[in-house]
Structure formats: C-alpha cells, structure tokens
C-alpha positions as CSV (number, residue, x, y, z in Angstrom):
1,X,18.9,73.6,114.8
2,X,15.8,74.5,116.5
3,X,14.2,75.4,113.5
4,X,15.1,72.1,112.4
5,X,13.8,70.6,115.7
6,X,10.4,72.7,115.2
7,X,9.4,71.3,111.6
8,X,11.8,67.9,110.9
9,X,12.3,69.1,107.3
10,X,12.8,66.4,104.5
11,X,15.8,68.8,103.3
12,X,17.8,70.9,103.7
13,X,19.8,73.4,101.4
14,X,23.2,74.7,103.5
15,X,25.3,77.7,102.6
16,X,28.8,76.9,103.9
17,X,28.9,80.9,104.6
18,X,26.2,81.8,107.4
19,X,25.5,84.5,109.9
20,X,26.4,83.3,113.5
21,X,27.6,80.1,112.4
22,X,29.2,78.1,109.7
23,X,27.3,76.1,107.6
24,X,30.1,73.5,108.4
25,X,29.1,73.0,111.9
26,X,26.1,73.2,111.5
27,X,26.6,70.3,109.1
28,X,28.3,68.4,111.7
29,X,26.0,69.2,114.4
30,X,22.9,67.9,112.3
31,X,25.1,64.7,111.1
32,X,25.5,64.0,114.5
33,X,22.1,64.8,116.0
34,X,20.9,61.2,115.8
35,X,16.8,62.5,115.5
36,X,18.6,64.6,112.2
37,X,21.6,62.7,110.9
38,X,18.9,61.3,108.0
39,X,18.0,64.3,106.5
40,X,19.7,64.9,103.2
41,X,21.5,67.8,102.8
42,X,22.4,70.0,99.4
43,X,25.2,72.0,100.2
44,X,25.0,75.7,98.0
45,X,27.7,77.8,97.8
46,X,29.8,80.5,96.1
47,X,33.1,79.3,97.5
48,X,33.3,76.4,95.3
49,X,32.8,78.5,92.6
50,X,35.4,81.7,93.3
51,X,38.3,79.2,94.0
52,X,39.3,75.6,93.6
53,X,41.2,75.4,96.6
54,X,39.0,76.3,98.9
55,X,36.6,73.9,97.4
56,X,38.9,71.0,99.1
57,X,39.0,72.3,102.1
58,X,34.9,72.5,102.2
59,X,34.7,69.1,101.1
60,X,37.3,68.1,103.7
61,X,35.5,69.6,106.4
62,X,32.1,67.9,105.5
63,X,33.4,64.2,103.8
64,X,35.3,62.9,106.8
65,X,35.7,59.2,107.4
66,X,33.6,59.4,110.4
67,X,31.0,61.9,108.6
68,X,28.3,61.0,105.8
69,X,29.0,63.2,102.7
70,X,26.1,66.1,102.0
71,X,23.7,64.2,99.2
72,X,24.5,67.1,96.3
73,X,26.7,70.6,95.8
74,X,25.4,73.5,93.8
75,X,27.2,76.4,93.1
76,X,25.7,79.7,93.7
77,X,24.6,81.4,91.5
78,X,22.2,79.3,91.9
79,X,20.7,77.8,88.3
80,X,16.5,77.4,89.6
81,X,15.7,74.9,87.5
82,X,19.2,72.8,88.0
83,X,18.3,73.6,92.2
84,X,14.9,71.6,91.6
85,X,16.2,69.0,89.4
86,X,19.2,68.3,92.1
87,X,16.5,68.5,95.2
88,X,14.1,66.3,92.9
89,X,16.7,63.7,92.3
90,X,17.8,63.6,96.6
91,X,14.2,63.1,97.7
92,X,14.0,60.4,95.1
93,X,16.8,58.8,95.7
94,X,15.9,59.2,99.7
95,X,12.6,57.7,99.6
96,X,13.9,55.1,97.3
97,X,16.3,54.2,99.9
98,X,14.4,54.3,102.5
99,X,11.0,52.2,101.0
C-alpha cells in the first residue's frame, strides 16, 4: 500500500498468493481506500488454474456484494502477449469510462 501511496499506479496486477500478506486483503484494503478504490485491478494467479474449487472461493473473497469485482483474471502461467492484450483492454475500457 505504500508503494501504491508513493506512485498512484493506473494498474495493478495482484497475485492472490503473496509474502506477508494475501493478495485478498490487500484487494480489499485498496477497494476500500477511497484515494485507491478506482484503480483497476487484474488478478493473476496459479490457484485458479491447479483447482476449480478453490477458484470459488477466490472469487468469493474478492466479488462481494459490498466489494467491486477485480476488472480481469489471468491464470499463471502467465501467456505475455494475452497479459498485454488483457491490461490493454482495462486501461481502455477505464479511460473510456472515465472520459
């Protein structure tokens, strides 16, 4: 977060797995960070990807009613030029919300 503070980044890529602390909160403590809550957010992650349950409980921790869903999901590994096309697409469709 102070990272975040420091440079105001126009995105932000999230691994669900983090040292320290869990992409998850972190989530929450950005969505809820009213100087932060509008930067978009593309959630990357292997645990999606190794099982199907867990992916529900990811999704249930970060699409509450009460708590804006991330903008995008990739699975690691992450695919470069599907990582660009995804963060090209969220900055577009940010700005285009936003203008």
């Amino acid at each position: 977060m102070a990272a975040v503070a420091r440079v105001t980044p126009d995105l932000i890529t999230l691994d669900i797995r983090m040292p320290k602390k869990s992409g998850v909160y972190f989530y929450r403590e950005l969505k809820t960070t009213e100087d932060f809550r509008d930067i978009p957010v593309i959630v990357v992650s292997g645990i999606v990807g190794h099982d199907i349950d867990m992916e529900g409980v990811v999704r249930s921790f970060l699409e509450t009613a009460y708590m804006p869903h991330p903008e995008a999901y990739i699975e690691k590994p992450v695919d470069g030029p599907r990582l660009l096309e995804t963060i090209e697409e969220v900055l577009s469709s940010s700005t285009s919300g936003n203008g």
